[in-house]
One Martini backbone bead per residue (centre of mass of N, CA, C, O) as a GRO file, in nm:
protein
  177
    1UNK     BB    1  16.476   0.865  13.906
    2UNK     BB    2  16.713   0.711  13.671
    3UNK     BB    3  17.073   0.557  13.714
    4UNK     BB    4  17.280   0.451  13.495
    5UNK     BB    5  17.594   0.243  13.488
    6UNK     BB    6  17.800   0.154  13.270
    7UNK     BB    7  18.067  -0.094  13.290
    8UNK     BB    8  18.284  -0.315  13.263
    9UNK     BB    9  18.146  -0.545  13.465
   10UNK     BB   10  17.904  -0.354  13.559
   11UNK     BB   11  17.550  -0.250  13.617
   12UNK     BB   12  17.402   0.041  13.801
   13UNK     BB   13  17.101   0.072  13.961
   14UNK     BB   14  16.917   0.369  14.032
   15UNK     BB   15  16.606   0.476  14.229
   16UNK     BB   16  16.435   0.777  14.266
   17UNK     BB   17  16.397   1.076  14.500
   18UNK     BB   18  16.560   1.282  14.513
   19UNK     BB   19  16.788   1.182  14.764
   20UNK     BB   20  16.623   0.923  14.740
   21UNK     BB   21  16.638   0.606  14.771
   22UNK     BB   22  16.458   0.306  14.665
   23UNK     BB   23  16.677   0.151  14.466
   24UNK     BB   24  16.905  -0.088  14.407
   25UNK     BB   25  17.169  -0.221  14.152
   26UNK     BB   26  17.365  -0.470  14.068
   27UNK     BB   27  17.499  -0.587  13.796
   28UNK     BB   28  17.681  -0.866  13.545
   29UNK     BB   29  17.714  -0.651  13.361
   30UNK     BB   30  17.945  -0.534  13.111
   31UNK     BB   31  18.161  -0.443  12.850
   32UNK     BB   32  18.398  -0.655  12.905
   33UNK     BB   33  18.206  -0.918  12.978
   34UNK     BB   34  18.065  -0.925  12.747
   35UNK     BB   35  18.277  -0.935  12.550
   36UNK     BB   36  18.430  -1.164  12.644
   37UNK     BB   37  18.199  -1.373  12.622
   38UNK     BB   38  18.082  -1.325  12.328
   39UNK     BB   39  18.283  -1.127  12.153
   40UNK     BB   40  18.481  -1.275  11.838
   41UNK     BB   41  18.342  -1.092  11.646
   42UNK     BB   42  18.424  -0.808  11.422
   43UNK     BB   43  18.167  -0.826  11.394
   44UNK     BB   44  17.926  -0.940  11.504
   45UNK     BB   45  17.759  -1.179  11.547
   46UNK     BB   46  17.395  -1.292  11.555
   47UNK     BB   47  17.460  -1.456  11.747
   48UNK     BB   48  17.609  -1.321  11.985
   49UNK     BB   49  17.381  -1.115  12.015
   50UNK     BB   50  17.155  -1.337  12.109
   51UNK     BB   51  17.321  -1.399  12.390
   52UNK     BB   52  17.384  -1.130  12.498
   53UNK     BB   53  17.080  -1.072  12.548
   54UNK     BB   54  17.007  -1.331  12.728
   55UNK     BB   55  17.204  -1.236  12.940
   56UNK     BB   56  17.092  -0.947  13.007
   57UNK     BB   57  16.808  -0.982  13.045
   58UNK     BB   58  16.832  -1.172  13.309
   59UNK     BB   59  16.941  -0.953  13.451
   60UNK     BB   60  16.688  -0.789  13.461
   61UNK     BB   61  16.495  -1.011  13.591
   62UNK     BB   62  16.613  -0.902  13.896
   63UNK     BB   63  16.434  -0.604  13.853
   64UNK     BB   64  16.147  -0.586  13.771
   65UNK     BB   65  16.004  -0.609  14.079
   66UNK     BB   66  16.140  -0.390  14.196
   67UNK     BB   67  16.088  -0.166  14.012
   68UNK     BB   68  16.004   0.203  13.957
   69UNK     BB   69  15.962   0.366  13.621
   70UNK     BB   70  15.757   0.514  13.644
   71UNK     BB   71  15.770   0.829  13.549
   72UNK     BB   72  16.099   0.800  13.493
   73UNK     BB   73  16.441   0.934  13.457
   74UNK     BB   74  16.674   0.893  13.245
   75UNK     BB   75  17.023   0.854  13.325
   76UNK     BB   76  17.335   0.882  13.237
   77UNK     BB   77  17.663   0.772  13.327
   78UNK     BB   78  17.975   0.723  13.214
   79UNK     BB   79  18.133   0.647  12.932
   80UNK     BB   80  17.909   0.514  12.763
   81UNK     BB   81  17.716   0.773  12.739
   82UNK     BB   82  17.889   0.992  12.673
   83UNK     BB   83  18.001   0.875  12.398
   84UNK     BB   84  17.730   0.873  12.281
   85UNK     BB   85  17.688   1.164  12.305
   86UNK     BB   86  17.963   1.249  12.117
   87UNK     BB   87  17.836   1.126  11.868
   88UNK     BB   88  17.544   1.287  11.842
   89UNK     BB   89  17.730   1.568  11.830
   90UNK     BB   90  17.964   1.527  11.650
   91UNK     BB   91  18.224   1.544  11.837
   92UNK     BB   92  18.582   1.574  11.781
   93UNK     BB   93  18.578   1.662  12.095
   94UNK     BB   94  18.550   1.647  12.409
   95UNK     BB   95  18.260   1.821  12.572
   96UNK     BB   96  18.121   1.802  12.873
   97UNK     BB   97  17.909   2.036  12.832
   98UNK     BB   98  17.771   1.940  12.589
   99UNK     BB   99  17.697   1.625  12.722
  100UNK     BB  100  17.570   1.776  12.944
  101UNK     BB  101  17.212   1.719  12.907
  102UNK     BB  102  17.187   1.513  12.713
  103UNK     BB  103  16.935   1.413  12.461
  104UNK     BB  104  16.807   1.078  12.404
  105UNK     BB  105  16.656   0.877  12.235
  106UNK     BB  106  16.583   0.583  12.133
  107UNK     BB  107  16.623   0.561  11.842
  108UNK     BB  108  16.898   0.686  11.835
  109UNK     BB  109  17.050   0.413  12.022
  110UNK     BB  110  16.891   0.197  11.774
  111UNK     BB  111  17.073   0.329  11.536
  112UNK     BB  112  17.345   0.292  11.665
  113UNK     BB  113  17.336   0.002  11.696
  114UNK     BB  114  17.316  -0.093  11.437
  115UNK     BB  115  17.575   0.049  11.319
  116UNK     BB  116  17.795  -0.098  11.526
  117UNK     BB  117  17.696  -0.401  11.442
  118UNK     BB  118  17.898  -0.363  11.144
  119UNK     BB  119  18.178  -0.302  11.299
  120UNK     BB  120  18.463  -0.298  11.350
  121UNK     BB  121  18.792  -0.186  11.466
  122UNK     BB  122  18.859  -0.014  11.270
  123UNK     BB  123  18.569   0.146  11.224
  124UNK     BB  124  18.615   0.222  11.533
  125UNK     BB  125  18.863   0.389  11.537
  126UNK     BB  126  18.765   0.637  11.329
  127UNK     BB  127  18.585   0.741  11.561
  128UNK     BB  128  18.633   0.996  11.725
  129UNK     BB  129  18.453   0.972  11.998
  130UNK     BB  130  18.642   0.657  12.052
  131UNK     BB  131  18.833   0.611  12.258
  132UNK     BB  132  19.086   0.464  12.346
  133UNK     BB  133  19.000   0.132  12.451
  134UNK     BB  134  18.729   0.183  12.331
  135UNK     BB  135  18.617  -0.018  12.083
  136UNK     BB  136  18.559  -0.338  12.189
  137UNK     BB  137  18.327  -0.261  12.372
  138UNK     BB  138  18.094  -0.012  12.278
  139UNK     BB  139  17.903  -0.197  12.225
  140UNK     BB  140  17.797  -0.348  12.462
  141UNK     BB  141  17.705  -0.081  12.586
  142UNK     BB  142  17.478  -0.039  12.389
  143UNK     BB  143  17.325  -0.291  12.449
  144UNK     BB  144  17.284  -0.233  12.745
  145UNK     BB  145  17.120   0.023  12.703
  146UNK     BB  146  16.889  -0.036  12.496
  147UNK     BB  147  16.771  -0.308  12.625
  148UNK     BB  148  16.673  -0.113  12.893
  149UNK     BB  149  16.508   0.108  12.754
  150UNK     BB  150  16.311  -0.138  12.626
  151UNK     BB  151  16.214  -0.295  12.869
  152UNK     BB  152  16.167  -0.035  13.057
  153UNK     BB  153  16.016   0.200  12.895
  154UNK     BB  154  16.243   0.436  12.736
  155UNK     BB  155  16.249   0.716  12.542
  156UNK     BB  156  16.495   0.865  12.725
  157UNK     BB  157  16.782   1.016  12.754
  158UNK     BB  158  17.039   1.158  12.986
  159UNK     BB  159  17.320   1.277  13.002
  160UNK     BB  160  17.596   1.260  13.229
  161UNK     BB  161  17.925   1.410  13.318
  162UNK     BB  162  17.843   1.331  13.614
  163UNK     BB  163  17.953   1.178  13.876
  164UNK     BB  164  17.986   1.001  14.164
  165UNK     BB  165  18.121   1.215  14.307
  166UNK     BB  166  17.940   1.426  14.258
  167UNK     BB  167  17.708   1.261  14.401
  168UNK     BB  168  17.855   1.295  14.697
  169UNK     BB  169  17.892   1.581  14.755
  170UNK     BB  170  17.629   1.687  14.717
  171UNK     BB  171  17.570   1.505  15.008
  172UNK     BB  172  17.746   1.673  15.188
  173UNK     BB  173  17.641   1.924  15.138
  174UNK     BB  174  17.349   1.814  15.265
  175UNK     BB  175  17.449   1.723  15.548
  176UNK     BB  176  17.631   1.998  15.636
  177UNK     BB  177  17.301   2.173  15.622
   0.00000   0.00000   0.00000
């Protein structure tokens, strides 16, 4: 299995089996930093996502002979996928039992950000999905997870709603029995 969280600074990435962790790594990757770096007009300019994705690559390059992804289960937690998931569930409001254990294609990923690299910030503040103070940053997200898919040929996604503290929990009570 392999659990992506892309966060606001960086993107952290573990692979392991059961409980065993084989590898794991902080990127320098997160949506806000990529947003203040390279994204001054929404939608982003072509050469702005040109610079951001050659940005996201090299991080990637970092990881690359470090991990084995064949056969393994991409899990994405915190706000930007599960985000992406109640987008494609086109929830209302947010439903953490919906969100959790859905299932996106990588087709699904690249419609997504196709579709979101045309929008504005006042475009994206009308989808519901899009919680406030998430608006500007939002595509950042779908492009670092979109390129870690493609470059590492993940064909889906499982969206979960539990987070790090949830493994965490799990960890405790693996070790206290």
């Amino acid at each position: 299995m392999t659990v992506i969280d892309i966060g606001g600074g960086s993107t952290e990435i573990i692979n392991g089996l059961g409980f065993e962790i084989k590898n794991l790594a902080s990127l320098n990757i997160g949506t806000v930093r990529i947003t203040e770096k390279f994204f001054k007009h929404f939608p982003p300019l072509e050469e702005e996502i040109k610079y951001a994705r050659d940005f996201i690559n090299n991080e990637f390059e970092k990881i690359n002979d470090k991990f084995d992804f064949a056969d393994s289960t991409l899990v994405g937690v915190a706000a930007t996928v599960t985000t992406i998931a109640a987008y494609d569930l086109r929830l209302e409001t947010y439903d953490g039992e919906k969100v959790n254990m859905h299932e996106m294609r990588f087709e699904t990923i690249d419609e997504i950000y196709n579709k979101f690299k045309k929008l504005s910030i006042d475009e994206i503040k009308k989808i519901p999905q899009i919680s406030k103070g998430r608006e500007d940053v939002i595509f950042a997200g779908i492009l670092i997870l979109r390129d870690f898919m493609k470059k590492f040929k993940f064909d889906r996604i499982i969206a979960s709603d539990r987070g790090v503290r949830y493994g965490a929990i799990l960890e405790l009570q693996r070790i206290k029995f």
